[in-house]
C-alpha positions as CSV (number, residue, x, y, z in Angstrom):
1,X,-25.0,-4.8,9.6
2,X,-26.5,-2.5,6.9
3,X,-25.3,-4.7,4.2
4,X,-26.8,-7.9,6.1
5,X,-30.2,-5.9,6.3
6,X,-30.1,-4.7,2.7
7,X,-29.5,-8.5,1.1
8,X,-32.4,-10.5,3.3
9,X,-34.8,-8.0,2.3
10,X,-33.9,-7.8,-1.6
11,X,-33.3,-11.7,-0.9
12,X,-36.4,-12.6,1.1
13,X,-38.1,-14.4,-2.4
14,X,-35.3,-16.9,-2.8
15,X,-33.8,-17.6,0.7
16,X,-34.8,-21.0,1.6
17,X,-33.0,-21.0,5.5
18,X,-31.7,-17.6,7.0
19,X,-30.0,-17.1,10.4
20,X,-29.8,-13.9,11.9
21,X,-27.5,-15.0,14.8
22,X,-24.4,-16.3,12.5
23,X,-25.5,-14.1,9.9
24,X,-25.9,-17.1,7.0
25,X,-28.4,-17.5,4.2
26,X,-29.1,-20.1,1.6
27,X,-30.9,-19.6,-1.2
28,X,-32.8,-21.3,-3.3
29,X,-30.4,-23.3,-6.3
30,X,-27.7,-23.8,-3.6
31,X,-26.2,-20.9,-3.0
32,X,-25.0,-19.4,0.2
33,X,-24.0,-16.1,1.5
34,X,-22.1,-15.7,5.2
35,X,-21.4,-12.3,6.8
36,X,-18.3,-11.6,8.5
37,X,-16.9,-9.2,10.8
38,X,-13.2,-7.8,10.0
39,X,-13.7,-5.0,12.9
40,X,-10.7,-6.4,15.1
41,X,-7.8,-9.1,14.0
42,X,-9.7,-11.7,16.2
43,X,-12.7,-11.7,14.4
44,X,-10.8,-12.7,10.9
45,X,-10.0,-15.8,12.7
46,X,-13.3,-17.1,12.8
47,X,-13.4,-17.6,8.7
48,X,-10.4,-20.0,9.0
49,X,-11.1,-23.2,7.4
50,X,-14.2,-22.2,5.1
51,X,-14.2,-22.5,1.5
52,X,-15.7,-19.4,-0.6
53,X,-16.1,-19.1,-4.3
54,X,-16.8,-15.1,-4.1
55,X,-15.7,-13.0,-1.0
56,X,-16.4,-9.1,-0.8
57,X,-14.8,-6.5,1.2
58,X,-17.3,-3.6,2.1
59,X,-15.3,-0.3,3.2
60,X,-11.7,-2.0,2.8
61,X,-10.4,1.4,4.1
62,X,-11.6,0.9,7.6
63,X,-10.1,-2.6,7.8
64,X,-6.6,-1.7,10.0
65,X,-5.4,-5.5,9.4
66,X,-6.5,-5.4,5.9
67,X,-3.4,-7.2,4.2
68,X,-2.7,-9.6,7.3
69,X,-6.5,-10.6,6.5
70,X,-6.4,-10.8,2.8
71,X,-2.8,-12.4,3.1
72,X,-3.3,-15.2,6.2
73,X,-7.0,-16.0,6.0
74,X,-9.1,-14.9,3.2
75,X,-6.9,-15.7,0.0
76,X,-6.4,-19.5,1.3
77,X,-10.5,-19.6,1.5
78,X,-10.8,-18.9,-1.9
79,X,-8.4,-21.8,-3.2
80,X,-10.8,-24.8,-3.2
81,X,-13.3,-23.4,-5.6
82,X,-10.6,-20.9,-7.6
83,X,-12.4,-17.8,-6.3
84,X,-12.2,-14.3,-6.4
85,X,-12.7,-11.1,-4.6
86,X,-13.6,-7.9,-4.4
87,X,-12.4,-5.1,-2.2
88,X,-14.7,-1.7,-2.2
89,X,-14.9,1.5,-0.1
90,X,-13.8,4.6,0.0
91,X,-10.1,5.2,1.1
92,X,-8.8,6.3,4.2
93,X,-5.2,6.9,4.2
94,X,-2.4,4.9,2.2
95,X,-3.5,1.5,4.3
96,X,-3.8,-2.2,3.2
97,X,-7.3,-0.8,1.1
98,X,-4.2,1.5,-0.5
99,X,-1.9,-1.6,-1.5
100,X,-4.4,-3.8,-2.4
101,X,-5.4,-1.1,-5.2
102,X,-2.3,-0.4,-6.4
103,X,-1.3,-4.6,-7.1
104,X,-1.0,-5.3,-10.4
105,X,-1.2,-8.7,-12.7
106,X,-3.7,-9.9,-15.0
107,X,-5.7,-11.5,-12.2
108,X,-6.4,-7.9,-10.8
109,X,-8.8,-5.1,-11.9
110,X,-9.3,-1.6,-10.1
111,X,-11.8,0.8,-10.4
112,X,-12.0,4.4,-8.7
113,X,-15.1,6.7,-9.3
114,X,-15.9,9.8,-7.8
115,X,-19.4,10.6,-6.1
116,X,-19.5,12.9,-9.3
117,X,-20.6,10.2,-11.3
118,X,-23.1,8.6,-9.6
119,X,-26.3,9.0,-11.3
120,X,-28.5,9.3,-8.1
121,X,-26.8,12.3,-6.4
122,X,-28.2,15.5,-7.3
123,X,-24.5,17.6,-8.4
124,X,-26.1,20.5,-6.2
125,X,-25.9,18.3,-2.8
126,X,-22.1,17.8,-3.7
127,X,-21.9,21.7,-4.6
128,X,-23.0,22.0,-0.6
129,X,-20.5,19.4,0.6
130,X,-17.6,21.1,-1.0
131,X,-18.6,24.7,0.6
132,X,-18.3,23.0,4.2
133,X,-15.7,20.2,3.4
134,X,-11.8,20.3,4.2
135,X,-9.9,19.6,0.3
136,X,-8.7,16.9,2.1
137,X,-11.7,15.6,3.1
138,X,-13.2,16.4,-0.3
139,X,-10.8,14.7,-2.1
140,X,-10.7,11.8,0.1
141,X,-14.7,11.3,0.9
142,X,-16.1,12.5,-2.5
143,X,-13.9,12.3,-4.8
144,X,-12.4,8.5,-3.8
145,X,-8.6,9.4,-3.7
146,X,-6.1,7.7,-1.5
147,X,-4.7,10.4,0.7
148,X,-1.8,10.4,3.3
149,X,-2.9,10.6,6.5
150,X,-6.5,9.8,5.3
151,X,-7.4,13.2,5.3
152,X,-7.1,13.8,9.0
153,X,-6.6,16.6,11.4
154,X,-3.0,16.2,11.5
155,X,-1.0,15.7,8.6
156,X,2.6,13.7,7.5
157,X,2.7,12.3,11.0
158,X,5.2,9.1,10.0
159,X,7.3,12.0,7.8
160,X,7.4,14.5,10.4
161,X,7.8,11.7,13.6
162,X,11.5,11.7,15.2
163,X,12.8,8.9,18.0
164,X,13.7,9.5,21.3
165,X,17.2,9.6,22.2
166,X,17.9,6.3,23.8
167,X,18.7,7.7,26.9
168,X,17.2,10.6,28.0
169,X,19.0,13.8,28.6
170,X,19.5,15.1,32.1
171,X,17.5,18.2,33.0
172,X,15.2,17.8,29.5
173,X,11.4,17.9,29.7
174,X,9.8,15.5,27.2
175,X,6.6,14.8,26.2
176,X,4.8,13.1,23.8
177,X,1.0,13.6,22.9
């Protein structure tokens, strides 16, 4: 929603037709750009069948179906006009944002910065954040760095996670949180 408010404003001089509802603007020369939701594996539905010469990922991290998205709907969109895309965010956890960085061929490019760089945060605001920030966190939220377990409260989950016995054991107590 932030990123739809951010583009009408910047492009309010060159929008010929913009509708709020379906989130969809043209612009003058042609162009168009549509806004998608990618919150649940529903809403990735409703780009099947459209055609896209560019499509961007905004926080790829937070995208739980990521790589049944990029995999069943959004790479056939881009095949009419040979497009591209671009996934960005910060991480969160080894996830589909995770796997999508780490493919390689000549048709892919990756870039990872850290908030360290960016020439419009004052170094002493980040100084603050790590005082009060987990490593974890830090490493994850400010520094851009894919963590396990995305820098959570609890940690190797999938490594430390046994099965059940099949049947369960007479006279055991079991419980699961």
């Amino acid at each position: 929603l932030d990123d739809w408010r951010t583009l009408t404003d910047v492009l309010a001089p060159v929008t010929v037709r913009r509708s709020a509802q379906v989130k969809h603007l043209e612009l003058m020369g042609g162009g168009t750009l549509d806004f998608w939701s990618l919150d649940n594996q529903g809403s990735t539905d409703s780009i099947r069948g459209k055609k896209f010469a560019r499509f961007l990922v905004n926080e790829c991290g937070f995208v739980s179906h990521m790589m049944d998205a990029w995999n069943m709907v959004i790479r056939s969109t881009l095949i009419d006009y040979q497009g591209d895309a671009y996934f960005g965010g910060t991480p969160k956890g080894m996830n589909g944002f995770w796997q999508l960085f780490n493919t390689t061929g000549h048709e892919w490019g990756r870039w990872q910065m850290s908030s360290n760089t960016h020439p419009h945060i004052p170094a002493s605001e980040l100084d603050v954040l790590k005082l009060t920030m987990s490593e974890h966190a830090w490493q994850q939220e400010i520094l851009g760095q894919f963590i396990a377990d995305g820098a959570g409260v609890f940690r190797n989950i999938r490594a430390l996670s046994t099965l059940l016995p099949v049947d369960p054991l007479p006279a055991h107590r079991y419980l699961i949180g």
